[in-house]
Each structure stands twice: as structure tokens, then as C-alpha cells.
PyMOL Python script that loads the backbone (N, CA, C, O; Angstrom):
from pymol import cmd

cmd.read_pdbstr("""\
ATOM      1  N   UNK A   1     -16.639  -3.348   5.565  1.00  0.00           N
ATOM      2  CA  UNK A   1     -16.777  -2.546   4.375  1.00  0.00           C
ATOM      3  C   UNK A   1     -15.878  -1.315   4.452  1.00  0.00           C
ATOM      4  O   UNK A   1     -15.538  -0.717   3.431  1.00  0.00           O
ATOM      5  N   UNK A   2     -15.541  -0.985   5.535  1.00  0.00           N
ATOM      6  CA  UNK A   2     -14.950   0.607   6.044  1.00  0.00           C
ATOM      7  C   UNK A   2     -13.748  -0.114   5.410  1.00  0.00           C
ATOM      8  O   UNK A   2     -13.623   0.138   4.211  1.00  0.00           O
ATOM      9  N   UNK A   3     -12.987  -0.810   5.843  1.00  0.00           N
ATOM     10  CA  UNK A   3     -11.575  -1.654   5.767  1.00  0.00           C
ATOM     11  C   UNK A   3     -11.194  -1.586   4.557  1.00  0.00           C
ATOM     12  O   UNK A   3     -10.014  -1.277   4.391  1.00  0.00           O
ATOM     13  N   UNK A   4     -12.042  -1.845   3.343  1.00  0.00           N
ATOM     14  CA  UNK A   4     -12.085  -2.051   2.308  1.00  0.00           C
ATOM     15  C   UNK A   4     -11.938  -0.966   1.047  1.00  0.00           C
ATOM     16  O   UNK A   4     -11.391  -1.187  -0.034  1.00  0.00           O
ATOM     17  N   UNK A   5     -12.855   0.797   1.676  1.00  0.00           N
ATOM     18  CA  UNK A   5     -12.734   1.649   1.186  1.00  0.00           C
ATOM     19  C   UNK A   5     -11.313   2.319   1.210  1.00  0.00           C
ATOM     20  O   UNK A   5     -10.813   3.075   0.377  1.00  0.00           O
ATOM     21  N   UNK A   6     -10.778   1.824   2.426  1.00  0.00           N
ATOM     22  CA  UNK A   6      -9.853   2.335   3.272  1.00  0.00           C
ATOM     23  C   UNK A   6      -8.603   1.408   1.741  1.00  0.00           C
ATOM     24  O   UNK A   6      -8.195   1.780   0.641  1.00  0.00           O
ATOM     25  N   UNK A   7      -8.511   0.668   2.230  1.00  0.00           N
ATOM     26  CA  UNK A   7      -7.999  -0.116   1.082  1.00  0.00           C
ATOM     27  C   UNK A   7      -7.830   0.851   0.097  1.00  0.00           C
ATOM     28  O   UNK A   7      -7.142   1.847   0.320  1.00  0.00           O
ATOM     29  N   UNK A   8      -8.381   0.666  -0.958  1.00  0.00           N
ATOM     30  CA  UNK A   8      -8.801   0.964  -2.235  1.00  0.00           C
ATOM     31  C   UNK A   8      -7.920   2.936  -1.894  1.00  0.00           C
ATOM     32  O   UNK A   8      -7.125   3.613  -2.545  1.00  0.00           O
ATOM     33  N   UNK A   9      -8.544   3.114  -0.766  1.00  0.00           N
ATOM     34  CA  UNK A   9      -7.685   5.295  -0.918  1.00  0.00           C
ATOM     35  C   UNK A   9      -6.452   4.996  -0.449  1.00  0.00           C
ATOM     36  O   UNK A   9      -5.557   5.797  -0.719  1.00  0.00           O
ATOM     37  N   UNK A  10      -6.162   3.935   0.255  1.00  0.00           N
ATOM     38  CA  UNK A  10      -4.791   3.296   0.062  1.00  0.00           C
ATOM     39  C   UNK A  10      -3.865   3.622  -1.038  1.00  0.00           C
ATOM     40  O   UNK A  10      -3.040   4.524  -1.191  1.00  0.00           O
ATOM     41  N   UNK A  11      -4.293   2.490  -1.855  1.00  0.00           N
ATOM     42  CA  UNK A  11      -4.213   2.100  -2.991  1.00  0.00           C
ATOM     43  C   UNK A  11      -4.087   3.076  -4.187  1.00  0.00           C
ATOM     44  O   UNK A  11      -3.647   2.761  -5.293  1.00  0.00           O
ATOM     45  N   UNK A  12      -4.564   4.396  -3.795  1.00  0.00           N
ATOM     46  CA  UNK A  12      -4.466   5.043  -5.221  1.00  0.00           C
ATOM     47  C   UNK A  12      -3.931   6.091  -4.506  1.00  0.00           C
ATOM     48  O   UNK A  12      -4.056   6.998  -5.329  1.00  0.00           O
ATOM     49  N   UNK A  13      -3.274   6.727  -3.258  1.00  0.00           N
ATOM     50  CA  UNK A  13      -2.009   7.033  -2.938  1.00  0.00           C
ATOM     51  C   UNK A  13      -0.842   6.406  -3.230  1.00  0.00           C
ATOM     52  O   UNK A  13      -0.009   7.053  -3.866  1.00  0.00           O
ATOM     53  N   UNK A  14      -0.627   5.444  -2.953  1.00  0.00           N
ATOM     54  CA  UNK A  14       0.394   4.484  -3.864  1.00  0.00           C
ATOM     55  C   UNK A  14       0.367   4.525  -4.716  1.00  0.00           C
ATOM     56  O   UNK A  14       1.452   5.005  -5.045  1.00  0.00           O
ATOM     57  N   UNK A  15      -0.384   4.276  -5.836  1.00  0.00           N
ATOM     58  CA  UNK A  15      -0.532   4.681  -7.405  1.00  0.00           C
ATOM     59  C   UNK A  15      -0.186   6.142  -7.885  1.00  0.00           C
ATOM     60  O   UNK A  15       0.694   6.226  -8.741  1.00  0.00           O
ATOM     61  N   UNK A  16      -0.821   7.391  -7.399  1.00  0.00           N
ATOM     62  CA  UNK A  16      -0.303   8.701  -7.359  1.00  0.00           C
ATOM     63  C   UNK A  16       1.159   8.918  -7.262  1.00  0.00           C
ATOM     64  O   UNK A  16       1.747   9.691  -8.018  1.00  0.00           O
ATOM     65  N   UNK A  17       2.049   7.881  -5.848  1.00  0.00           N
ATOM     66  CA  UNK A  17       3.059   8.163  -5.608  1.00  0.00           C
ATOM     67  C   UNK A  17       4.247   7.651  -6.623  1.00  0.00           C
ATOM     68  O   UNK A  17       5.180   8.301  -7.094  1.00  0.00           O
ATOM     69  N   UNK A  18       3.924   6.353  -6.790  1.00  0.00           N
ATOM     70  CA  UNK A  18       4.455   5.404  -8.099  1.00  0.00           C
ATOM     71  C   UNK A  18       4.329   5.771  -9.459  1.00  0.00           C
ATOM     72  O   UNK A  18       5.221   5.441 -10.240  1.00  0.00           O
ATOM     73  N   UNK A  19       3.350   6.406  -9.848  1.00  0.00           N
ATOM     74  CA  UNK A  19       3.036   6.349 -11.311  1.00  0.00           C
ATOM     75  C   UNK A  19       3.332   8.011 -11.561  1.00  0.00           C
ATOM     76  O   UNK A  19       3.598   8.323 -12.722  1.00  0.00           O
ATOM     77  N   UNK A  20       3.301   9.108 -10.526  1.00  0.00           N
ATOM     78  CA  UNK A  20       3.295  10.692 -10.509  1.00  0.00           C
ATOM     79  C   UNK A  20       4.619  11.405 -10.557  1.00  0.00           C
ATOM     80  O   UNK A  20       4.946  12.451 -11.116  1.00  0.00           O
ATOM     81  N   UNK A  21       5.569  10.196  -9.507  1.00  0.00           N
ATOM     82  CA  UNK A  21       6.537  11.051  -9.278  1.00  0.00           C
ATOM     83  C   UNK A  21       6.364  11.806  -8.255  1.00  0.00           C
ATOM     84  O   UNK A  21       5.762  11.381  -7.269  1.00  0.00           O
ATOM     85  N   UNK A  22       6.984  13.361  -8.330  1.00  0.00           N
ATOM     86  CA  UNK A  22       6.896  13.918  -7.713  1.00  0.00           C
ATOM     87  C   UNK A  22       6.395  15.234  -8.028  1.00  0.00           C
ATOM     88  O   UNK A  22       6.476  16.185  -7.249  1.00  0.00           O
ATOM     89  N   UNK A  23       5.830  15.284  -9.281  1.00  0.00           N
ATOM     90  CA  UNK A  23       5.630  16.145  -9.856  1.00  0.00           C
ATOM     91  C   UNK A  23       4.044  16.519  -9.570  1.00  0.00           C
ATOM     92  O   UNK A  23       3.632  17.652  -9.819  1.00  0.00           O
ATOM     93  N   UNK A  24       3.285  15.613  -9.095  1.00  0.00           N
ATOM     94  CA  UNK A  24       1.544  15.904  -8.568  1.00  0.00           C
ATOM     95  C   UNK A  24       1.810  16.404  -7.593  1.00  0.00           C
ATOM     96  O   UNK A  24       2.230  17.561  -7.600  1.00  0.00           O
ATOM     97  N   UNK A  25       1.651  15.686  -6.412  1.00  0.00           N
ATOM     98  CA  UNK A  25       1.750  15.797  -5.191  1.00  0.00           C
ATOM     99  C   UNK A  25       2.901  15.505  -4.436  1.00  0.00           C
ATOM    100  O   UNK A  25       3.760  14.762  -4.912  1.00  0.00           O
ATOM    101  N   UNK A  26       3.054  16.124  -3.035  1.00  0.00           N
ATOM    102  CA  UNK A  26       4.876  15.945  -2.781  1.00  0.00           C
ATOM    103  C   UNK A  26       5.226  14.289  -2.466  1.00  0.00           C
ATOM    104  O   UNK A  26       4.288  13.744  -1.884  1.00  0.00           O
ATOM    105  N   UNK A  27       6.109  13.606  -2.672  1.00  0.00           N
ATOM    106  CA  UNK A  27       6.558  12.311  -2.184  1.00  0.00           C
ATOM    107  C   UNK A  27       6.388  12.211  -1.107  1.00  0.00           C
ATOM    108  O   UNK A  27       6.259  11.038  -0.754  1.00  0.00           O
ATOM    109  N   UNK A  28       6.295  13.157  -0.105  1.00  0.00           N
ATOM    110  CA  UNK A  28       6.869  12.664   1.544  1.00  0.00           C
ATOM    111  C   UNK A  28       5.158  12.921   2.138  1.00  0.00           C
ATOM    112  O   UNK A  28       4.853  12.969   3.330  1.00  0.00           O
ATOM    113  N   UNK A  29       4.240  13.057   1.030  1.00  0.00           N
ATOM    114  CA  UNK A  29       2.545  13.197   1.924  1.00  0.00           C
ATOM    115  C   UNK A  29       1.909  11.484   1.441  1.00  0.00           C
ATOM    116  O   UNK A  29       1.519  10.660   2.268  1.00  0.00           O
ATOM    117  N   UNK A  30       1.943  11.241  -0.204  1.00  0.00           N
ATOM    118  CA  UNK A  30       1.698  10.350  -0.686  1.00  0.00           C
ATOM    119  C   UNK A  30       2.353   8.877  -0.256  1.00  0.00           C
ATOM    120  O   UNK A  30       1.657   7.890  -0.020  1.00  0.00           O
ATOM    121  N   UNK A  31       3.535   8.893  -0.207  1.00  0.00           N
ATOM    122  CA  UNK A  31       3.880   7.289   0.056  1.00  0.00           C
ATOM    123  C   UNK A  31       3.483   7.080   1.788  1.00  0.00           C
ATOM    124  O   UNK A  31       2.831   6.080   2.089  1.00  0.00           O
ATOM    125  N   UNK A  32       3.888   8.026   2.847  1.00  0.00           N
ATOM    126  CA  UNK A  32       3.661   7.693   4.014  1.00  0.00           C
ATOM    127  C   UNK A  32       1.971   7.989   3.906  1.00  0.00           C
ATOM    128  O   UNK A  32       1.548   7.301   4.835  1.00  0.00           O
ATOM    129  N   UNK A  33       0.982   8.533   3.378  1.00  0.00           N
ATOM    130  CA  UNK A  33      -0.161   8.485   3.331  1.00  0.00           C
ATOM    131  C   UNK A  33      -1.143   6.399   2.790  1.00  0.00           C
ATOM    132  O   UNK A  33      -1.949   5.565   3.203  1.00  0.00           O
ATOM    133  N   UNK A  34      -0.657   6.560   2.207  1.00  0.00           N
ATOM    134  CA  UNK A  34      -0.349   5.281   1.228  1.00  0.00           C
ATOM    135  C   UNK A  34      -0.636   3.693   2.145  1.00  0.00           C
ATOM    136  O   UNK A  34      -1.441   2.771   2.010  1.00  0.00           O
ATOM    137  N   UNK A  35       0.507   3.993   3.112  1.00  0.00           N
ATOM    138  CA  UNK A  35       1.470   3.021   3.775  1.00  0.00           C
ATOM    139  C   UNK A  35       0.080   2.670   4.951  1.00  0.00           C
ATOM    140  O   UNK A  35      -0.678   1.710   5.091  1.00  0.00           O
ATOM    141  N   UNK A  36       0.212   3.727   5.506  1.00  0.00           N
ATOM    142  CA  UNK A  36      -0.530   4.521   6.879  1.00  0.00           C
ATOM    143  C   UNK A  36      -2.398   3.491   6.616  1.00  0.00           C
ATOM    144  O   UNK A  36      -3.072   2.802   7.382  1.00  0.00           O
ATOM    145  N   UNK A  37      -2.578   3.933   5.120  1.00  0.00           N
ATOM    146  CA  UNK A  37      -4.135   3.554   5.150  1.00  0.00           C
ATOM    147  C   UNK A  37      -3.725   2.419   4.852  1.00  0.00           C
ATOM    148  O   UNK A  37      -4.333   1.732   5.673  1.00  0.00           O
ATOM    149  N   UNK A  38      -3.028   1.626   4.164  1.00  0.00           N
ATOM    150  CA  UNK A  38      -2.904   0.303   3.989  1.00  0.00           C
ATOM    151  C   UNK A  38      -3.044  -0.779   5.148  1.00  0.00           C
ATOM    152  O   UNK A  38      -3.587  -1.875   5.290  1.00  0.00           O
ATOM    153  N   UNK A  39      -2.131   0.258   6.042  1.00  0.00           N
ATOM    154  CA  UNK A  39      -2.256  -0.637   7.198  1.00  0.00           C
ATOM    155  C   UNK A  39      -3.065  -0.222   8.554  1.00  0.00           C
ATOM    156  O   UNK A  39      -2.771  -0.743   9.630  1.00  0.00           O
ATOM    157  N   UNK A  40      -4.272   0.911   8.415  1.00  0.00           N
ATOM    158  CA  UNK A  40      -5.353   1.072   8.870  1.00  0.00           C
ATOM    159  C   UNK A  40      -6.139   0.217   8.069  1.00  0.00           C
ATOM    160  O   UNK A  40      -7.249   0.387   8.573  1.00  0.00           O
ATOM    161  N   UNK A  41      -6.324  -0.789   6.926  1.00  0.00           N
ATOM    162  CA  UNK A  41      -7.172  -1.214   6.439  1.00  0.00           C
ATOM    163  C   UNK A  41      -7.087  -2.771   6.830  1.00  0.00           C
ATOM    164  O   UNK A  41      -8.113  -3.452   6.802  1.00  0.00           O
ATOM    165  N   UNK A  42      -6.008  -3.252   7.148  1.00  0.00           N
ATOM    166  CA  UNK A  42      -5.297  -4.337   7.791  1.00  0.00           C
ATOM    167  C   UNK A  42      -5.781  -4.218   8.971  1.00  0.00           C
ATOM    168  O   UNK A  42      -6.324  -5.305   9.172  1.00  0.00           O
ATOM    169  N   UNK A  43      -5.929  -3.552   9.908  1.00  0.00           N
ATOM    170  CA  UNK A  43      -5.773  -3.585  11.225  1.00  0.00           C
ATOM    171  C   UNK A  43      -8.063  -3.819  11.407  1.00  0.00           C
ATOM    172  O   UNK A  43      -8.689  -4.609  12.113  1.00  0.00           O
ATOM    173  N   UNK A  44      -8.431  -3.061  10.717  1.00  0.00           N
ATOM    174  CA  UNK A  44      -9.514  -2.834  10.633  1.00  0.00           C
ATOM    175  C   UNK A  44     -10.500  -4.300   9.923  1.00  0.00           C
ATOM    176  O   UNK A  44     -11.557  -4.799  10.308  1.00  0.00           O
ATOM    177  N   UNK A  45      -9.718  -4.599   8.927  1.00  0.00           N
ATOM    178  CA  UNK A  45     -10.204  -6.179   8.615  1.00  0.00           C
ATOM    179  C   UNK A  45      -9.783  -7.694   9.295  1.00  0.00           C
ATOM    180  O   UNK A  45      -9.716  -8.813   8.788  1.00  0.00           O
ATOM    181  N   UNK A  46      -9.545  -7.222  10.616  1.00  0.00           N
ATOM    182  CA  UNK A  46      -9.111  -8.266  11.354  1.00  0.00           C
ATOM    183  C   UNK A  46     -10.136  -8.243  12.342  1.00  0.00           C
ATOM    184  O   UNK A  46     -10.459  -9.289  12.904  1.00  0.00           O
ATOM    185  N   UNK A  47     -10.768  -6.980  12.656  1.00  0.00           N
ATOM    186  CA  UNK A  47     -12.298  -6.562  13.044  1.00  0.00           C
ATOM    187  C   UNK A  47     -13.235  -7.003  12.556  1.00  0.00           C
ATOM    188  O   UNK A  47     -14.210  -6.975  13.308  1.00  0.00           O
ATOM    189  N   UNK A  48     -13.513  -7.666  11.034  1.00  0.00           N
ATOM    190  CA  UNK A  48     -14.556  -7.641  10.327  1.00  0.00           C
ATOM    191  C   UNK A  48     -14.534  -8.845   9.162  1.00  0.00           C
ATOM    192  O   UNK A  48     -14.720  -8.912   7.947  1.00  0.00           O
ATOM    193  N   UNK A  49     -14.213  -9.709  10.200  1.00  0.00           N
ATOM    194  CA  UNK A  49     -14.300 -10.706   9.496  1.00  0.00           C
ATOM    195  C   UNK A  49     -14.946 -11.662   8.978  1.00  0.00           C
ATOM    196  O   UNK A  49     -14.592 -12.666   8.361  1.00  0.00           O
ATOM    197  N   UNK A  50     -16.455 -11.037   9.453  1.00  0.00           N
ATOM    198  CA  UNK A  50     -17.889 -11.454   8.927  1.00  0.00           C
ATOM    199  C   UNK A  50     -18.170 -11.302   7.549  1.00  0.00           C
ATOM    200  O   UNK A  50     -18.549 -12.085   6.678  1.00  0.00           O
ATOM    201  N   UNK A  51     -17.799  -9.711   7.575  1.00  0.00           N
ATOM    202  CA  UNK A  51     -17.754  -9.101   5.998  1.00  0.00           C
ATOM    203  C   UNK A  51     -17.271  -9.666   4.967  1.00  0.00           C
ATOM    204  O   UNK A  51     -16.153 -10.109   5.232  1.00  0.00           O
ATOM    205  N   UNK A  52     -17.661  -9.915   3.632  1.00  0.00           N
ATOM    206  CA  UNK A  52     -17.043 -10.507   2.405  1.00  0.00           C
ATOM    207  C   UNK A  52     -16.124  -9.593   2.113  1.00  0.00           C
ATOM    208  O   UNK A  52     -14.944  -9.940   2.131  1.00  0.00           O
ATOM    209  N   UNK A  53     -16.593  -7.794   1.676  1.00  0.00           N
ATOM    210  CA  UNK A  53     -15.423  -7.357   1.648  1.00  0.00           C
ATOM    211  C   UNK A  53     -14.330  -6.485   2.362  1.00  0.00           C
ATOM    212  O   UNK A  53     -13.350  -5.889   1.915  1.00  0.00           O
ATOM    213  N   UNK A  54     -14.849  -6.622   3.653  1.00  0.00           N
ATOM    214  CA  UNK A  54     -13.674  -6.843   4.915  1.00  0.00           C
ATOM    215  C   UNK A  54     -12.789  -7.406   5.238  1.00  0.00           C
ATOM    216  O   UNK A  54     -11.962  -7.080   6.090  1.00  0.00           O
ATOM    217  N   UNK A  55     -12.850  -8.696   4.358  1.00  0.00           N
ATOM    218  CA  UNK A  55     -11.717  -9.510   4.082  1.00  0.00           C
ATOM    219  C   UNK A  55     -10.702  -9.271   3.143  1.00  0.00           C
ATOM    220  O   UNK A  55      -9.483  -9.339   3.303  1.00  0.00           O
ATOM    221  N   UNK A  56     -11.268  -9.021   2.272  1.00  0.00           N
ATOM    222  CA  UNK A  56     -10.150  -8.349   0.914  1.00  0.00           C
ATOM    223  C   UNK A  56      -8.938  -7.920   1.615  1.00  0.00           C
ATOM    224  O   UNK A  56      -7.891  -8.450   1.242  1.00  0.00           O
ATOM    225  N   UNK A  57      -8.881  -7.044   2.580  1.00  0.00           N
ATOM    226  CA  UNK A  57      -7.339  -6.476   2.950  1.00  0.00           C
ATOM    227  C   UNK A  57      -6.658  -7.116   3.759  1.00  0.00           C
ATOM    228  O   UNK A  57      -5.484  -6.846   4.011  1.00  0.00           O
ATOM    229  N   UNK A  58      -7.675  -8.572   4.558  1.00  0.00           N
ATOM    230  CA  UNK A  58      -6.576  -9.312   4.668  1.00  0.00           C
ATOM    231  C   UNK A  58      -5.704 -10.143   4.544  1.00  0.00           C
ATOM    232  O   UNK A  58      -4.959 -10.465   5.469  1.00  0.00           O
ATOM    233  N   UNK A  59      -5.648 -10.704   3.192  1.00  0.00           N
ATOM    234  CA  UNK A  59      -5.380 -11.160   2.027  1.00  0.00           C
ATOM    235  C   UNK A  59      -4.325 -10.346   1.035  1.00  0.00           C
ATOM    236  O   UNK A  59      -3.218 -10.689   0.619  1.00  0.00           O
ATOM    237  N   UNK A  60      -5.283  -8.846   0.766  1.00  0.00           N
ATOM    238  CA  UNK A  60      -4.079  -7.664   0.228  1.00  0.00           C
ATOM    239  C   UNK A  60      -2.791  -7.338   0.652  1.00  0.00           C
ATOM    240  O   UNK A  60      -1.709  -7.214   0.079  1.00  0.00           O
ATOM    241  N   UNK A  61      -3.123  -7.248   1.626  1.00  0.00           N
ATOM    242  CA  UNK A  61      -1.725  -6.449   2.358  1.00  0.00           C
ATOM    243  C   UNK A  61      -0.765  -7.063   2.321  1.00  0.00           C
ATOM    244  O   UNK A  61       0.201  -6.512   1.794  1.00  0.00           O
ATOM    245  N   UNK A  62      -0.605  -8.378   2.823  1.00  0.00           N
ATOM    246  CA  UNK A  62       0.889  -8.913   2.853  1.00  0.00           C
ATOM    247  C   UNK A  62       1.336  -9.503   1.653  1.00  0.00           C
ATOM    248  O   UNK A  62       2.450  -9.990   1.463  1.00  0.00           O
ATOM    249  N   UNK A  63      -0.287  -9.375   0.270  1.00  0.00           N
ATOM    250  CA  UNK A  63       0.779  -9.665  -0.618  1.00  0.00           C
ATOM    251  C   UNK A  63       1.547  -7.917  -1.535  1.00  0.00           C
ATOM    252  O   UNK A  63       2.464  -8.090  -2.338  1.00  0.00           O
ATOM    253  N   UNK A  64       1.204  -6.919  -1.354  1.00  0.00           N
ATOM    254  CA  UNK A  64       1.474  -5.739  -1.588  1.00  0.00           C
ATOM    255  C   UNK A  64       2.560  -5.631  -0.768  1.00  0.00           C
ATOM    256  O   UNK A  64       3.556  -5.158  -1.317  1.00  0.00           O
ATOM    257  N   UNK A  65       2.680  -5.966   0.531  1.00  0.00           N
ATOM    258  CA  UNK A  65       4.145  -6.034   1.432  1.00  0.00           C
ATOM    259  C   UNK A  65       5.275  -6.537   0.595  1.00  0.00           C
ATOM    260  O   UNK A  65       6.305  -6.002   0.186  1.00  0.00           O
ATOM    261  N   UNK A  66       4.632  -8.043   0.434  1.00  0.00           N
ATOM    262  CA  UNK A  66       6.028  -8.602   0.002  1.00  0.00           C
ATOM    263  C   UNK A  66       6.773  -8.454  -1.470  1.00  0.00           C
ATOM    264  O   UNK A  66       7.896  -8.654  -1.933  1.00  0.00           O
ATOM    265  N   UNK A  67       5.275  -7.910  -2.005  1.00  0.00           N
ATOM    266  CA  UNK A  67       5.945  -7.009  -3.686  1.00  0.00           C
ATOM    267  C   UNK A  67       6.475  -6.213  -3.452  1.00  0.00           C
ATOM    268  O   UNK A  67       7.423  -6.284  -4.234  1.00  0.00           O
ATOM    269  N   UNK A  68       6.665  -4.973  -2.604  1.00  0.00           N
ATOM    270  CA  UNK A  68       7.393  -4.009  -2.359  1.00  0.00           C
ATOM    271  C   UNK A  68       8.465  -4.158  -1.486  1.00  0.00           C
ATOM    272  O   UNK A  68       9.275  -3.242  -1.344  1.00  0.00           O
ATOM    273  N   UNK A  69       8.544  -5.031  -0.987  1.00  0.00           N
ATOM    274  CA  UNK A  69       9.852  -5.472  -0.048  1.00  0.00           C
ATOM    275  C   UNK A  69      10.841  -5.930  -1.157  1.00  0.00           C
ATOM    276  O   UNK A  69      11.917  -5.371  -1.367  1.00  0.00           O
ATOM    277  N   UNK A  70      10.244  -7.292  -2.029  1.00  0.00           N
ATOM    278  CA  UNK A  70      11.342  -7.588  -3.308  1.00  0.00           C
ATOM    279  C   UNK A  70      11.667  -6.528  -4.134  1.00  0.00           C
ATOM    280  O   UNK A  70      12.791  -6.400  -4.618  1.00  0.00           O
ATOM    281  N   UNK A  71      10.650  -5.674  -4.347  1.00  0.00           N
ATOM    282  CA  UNK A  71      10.707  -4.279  -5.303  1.00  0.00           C
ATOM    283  C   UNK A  71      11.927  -3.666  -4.975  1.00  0.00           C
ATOM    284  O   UNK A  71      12.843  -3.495  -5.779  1.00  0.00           O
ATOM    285  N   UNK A  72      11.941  -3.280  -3.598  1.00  0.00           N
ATOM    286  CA  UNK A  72      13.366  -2.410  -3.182  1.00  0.00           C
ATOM    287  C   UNK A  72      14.534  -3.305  -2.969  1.00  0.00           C
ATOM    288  O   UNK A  72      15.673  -2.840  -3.016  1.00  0.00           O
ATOM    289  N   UNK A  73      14.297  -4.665  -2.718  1.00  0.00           N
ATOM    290  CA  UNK A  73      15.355  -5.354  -2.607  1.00  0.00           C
ATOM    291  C   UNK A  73      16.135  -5.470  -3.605  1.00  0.00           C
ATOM    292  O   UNK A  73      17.365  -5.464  -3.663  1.00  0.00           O
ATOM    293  N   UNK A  74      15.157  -5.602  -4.579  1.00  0.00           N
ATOM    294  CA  UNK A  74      16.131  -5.988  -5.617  1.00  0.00           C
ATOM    295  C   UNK A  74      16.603  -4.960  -6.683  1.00  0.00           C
ATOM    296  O   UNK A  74      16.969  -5.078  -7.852  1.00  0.00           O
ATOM    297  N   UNK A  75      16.463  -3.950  -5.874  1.00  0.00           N
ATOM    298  CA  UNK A  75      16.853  -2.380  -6.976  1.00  0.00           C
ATOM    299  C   UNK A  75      17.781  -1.773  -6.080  1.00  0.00           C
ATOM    300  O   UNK A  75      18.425  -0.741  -6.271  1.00  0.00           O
ATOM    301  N   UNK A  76      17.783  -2.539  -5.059  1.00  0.00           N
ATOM    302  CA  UNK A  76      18.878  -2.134  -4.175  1.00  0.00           C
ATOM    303  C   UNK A  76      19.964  -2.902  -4.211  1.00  0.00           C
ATOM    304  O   UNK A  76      20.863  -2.759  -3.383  1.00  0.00           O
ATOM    305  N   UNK A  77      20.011  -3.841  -5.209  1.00  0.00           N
ATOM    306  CA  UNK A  77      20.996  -4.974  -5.460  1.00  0.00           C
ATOM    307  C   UNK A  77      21.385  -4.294  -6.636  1.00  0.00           C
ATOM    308  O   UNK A  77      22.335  -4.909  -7.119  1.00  0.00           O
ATOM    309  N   UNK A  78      21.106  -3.365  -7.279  1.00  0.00           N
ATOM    310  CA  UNK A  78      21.513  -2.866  -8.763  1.00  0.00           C
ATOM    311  C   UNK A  78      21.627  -1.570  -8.867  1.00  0.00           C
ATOM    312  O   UNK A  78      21.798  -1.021  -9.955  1.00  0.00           O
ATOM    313  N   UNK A  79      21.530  -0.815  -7.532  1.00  0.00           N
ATOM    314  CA  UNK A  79      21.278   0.632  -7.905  1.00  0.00           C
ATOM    315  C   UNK A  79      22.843   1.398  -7.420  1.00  0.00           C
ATOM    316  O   UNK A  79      22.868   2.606  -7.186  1.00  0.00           O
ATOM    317  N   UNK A  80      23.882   0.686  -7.329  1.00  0.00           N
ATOM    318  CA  UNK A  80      25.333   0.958  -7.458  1.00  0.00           C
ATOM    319  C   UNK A  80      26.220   0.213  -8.296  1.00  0.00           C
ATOM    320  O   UNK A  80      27.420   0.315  -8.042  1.00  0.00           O
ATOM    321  N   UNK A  81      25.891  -0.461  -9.171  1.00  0.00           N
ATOM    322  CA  UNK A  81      26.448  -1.619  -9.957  1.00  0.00           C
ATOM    323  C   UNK A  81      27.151  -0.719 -11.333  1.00  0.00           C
ATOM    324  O   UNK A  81      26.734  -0.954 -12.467  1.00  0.00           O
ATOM    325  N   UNK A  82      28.016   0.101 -11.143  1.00  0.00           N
ATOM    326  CA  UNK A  82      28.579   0.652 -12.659  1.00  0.00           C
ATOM    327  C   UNK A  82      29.942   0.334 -12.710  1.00  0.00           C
ATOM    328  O   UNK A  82      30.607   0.622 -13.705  1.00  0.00           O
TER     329      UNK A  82
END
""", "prot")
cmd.dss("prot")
cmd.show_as("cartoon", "prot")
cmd.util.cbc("prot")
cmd.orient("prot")
């Protein structure tokens, strides 16, 4: 259940950082804040795998990885193109 909360304050550091800018809170507390619980929530649902929703993050995470891996990949394929 811990794994899971953990998740979720994850989750809306990332959202703050993505959807705010930089104009809430600074970029360099939010995305490495973000990252950090995401993958304290990963590490923690590999502990708790009894739990129904202890599982949720391990399932979440690598698909939130690999959206944000294509995310930059592919804006990094376009972000010198003039």
C-alpha cells in the first residue's frame, strides 16, 4: 500500500513539472523529485507483492519509462530540424 501512495506523490510531481513549467515550483526540485519516488515506488512493490495495490507500480513504471523515453526521443529527433 506504501508503494502505491508513493506512486500516486510520484505522479503529481511529474504532473506539476509537465503541466507548470517552471513557473510553480523550480524544475530542478520537481522532475528529479518525480523520478526519485517513482522509482522508490518500484523498488518497494517488488516487496509487496501480496498487496493488490502494491502491485500497481509494478506494472506503472516501465510503462511511464518507456512513454518518456519515446517522449524525448522523439523531440529530440525534431528539436533542430529548421
Amino acid at each position: 500500500m506504501l508503494s502505491f501512495f508513493i506512486l500516486i506523490v510520484g505522479l503529481v510531481f511529474l504532473g506539476v513539472y509537465i503541466f507548470t513549467g517552471d513557473s510553480f515550483i523550480d524544475d530542478g526540485i520537481t522532475m528529479p523529485l518525480g523520478f526519485i519516488f517513482l522509482a522508490l515506488s518500484f523498488v518497494l512493490s517488488l516487496f509487496s507483492r501480496k498487496d493488490k495495490f502494491g502491485r500497481v507500480p509494478l506494472f506503472v513504471f516501465p510503462i511511464i519509462a518507456v512513454i518518456y523515453l519515446l517522449f524525448f526521443g522523439i523531440i529530440s529527433l525534431f528539436w533542430n530540424t529548421s
